[in-house]
Steps between C-alpha positions, in 0.01 A plus 500: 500500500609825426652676812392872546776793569238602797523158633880489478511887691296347779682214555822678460321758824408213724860312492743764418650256192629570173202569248646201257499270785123604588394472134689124522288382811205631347584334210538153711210514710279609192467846639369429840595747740560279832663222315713758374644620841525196647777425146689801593535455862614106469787645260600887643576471843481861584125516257260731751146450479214763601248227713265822620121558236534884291300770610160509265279724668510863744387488822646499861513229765393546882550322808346564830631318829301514844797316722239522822234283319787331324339514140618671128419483189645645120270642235576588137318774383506576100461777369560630105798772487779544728373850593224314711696316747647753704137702486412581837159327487605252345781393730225547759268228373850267430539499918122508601491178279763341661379598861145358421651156356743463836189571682228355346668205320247499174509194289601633141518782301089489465418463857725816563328699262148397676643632858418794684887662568422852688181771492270268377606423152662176360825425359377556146322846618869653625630344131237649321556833703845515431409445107280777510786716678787377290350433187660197435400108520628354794458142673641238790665218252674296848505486844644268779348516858743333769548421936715500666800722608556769185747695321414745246720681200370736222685649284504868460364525202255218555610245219617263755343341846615215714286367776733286761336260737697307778432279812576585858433683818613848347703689269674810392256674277878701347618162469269363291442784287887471411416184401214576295736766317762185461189317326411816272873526409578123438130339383610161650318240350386294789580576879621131583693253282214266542259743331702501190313272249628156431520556110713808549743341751520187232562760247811683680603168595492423143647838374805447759619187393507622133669852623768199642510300204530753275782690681842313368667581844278227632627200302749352684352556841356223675107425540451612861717788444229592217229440658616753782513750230170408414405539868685862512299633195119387693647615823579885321166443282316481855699773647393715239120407457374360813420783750643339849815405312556851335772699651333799689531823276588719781724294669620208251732301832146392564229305306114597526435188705809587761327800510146389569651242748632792692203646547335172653280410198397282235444587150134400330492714192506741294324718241654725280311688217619692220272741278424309203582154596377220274 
């Protein structure tokens, strides 16, 4: 099939590779994108791949934490233009959202709409309000309701939002907002090497051994020498996509989990929402 120069200029974006050597993996894996980068990291070593969704829609994320009741939530508000989201009404109707959803704990989207969130009107009222005021459409596309102790992180712009949630008698709200920055910063892809799906540990796995096999240094060295090597490679892929594992951006002597262990708690999750997430 005939490879497109588009194609090639995304692929060459995603895994900062030689275009010719994009346009060849294309060219292998009959032009399928993920094949494609999974080719070129197996044979370049130092290949870098961009794991986080592009942005395809404005908006601004909020997050509202009530440590006393021990309850948050995150809410994604769209909006059309980038002039909307730092509107003051608009912003407005981004936090009462969140508030109501930490409080209230609505099923979906639909049942928030149907709720009554302050002076008598309903979610959809203060959206239809703001519409009016603004001029521009606007809805709730996510949101994410959780217990427990929380930390909280929003941007300043509002493109980014990380609710933290952790397990224990008490913790320091700073704390865990540094942490919830270290999230917005880093977009780990799971919190604990257990939540990393099987099928993409089996594919590192697999990609390490080829980086190995392919590297000539590695001939001559025995198997359990290699497959330490291999080890080394899913030990640093960890490191650098599983939250408790991630060196601390503030302090990088430390890990996110040494961190979290000093404070006396235990990790249960995290959300992290970007504007325009697929």
């Amino acid at each position: 099939m005939a490879i497109s120069a588009a194609d090639v200029k995304a692929l060459r974006d995603k895994t900062n590779l030689p275009m010719m050597e994009c346009k060849a993996a294309l060219t292998e894996t009959g032009g399928d994108m993920d094949k494609a980068i999974d080719k070129l990291r197996a044979k370049f070593k130092d290949a870098t791949v961009k794991f986080a969704n592009r942005e395809a829609a404005e908006g601004r994320v909020a997050v509202y934490v009530d440590q006393a009741a021990k309850v948050g939530a995150i809410v994604e508000l769209r909006c059309e233009t980038p002039s909307v989201i730092k509107a003051e009404a608009f912003v407005a109707l981004a936090n009462a959202l969140a508030r109501h959803v930490a409080v209230k704990g609505p099923e979906d989207v639909a049942a928030l709409m149907k709720q009554e969130v302050s002076g008598g009107k309903t979610a959809q009222d203060h959206i239809t309000d703001a519409i009016g005021l603004i001029r521009e459409n606007m809805k709730v596309h996510r949101f994410e309701r959780a217990e427990g102790l929380c930390g909280e992180y929003v941007h300043h712009d509002g493109s980014i939002g990380v609710l933290l949630v952790v397990e224990g008698p008490s913790a320091d709200p700073a704390v865990l907002r540094d942490i919830c920055m270290h999230i917005a910063a880093r977009s780990p892809m799971a919190g604990r090497r257990e939540d990393v799906p099987a099928e993409t540990v089996a594919k590192e796995t697999q990609i390490a051994h080829d980086q190995v096999a392919n590297d000539p240094k590695n001939k001559s060295k025995p198997a359990n020498i290699v497959e330490k090597i291999i080890e080394g490679k899913l030990r640093t892929f960890f490191a650098e996509n599983v939250l408790l594992e991630q060196p601390f951006v503030k302090d990088d002597s430390k890990t996110v989990g040494d961190l979290l262990k000093g404070l006396g708690v235990t990790f249960k999750k995290f959300v992290r929402y970007r504007v325009g997430e697929k």
